[in-house]
Steps between C-alpha positions, in 0.01 A plus 500: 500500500565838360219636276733589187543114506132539352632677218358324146668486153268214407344760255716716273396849487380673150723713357385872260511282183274227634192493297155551635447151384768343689370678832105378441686150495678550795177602681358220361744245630483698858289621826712853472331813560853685317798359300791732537671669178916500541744721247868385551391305886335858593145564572307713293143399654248223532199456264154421620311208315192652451680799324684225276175351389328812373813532268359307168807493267733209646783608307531854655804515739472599873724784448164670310340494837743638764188724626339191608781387723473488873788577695563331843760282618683447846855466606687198594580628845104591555331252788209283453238802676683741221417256231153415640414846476602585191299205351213601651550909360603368184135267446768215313587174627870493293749731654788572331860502743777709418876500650674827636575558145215504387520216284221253452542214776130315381201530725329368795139324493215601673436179654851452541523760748163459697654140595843607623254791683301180641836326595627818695524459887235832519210282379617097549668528877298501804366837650243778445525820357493855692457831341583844732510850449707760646599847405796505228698673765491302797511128348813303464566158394734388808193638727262300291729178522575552873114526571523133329771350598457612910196307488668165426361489120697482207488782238438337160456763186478889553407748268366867427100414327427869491463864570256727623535827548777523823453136531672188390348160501680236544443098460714240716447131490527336846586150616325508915203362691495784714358750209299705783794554739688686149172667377504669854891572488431667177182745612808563861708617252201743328487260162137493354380160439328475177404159457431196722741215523274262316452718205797434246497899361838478292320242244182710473717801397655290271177344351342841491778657310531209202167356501570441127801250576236231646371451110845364386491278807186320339594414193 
């Protein structure tokens, strides 16, 4: 499954001459951290409810309070790490989706997403989790997979987790028993180990990075 197929219209988005009242009854009726504001299907922003409830006169239109709006969004074409992300920058657990028009598309739920993350091969298929380091200049991807791959194990997710300096990290997934015979072809090949095979790194960057995500999962 593809995660625009997570896309929601269950909830239609506000528009600038939506009253203050009608948004504190949307809130009301929700678990939304935002409700998005549309003019002719484009985005103008997202308002936050706690800014809607220190607004006392119901009747006032949203288009009084454009200051207040928020403005975040992600593409159609962005993957599920983009959109993780940008949840977890944004503090919100609504994200508005936009097509390559820039036209509103509707918007993807926080828990939404953390369950097609949980249903990805990186966390639900067998294996462990590697992080190396190299200089920026002498890593390559083939090398990396080669490394893998020459000692009989299959090569499950790959990606860049950071920078330092001259160095890149980067995080692989592996499906092998013989994790000691590839932690040794790595350090031939002058890699720097930075974590043990039993320690799952990629989800403690992830945890530490949106620690705020986990109170949405409790409600």
């Amino acid at each position: 499954m593809k995660i625009s197929e997570y896309i929601s219209k269950d909830v239609k988005a506000l528009t600038l001459k939506s009253t203050i009242g009608e948004a504190k009854k949307l809130f009301n009726e929700l678990t939304f951290s935002h409700i998005p504001i549309i003019k002719k299907k484009q985005l103008v922003g997202s308002i936050l409810e706690s800014d809607v409830r220190t607004v006392e006169d119901n009747d006032l239109m949203l288009k009084e309070f454009k200051y207040l709006f928020d403005d975040f969004h992600v593409g159609i074409d962005n993957n599920w790490m983009e959109i993780l992300k940008k949840f977890s920058a944004s503090e919100t657990n609504i994200l508005p989706v936009l097509s390559k028009d820039n036209l509103y598309l509707g918007y993807y739920e926080l828990t939404d997403v953390l369950h097609f993350f949980n249903d990805t091969p990186l966390l639900n298929k067998e294996g462990f989790f590697l992080v190396i380091e190299k200089s920026a200049k002498d890593y390559s991807f083939s090398e990396v997979s080669q490394i893998v791959e020459s000692n009989d194990a299959k090569l499950i997710g790959i990606f860049i987790s950071g920078y330092k300096n001259d160095l890149v990290r980067i995080t692989l997934k592996i499906s092998s028993e013989e994790i000691n015979e590839i932690i040794q072809s790595f350090r031939r090949y002058d890699y720097h180990l930075l974590t043990e095979h039993k320690e799952d790194l990629l989800l403690e960057e992830l945890k530490s990075r949106s620690e705020y995500l986990q109170k949405y999962l409790n409600m």
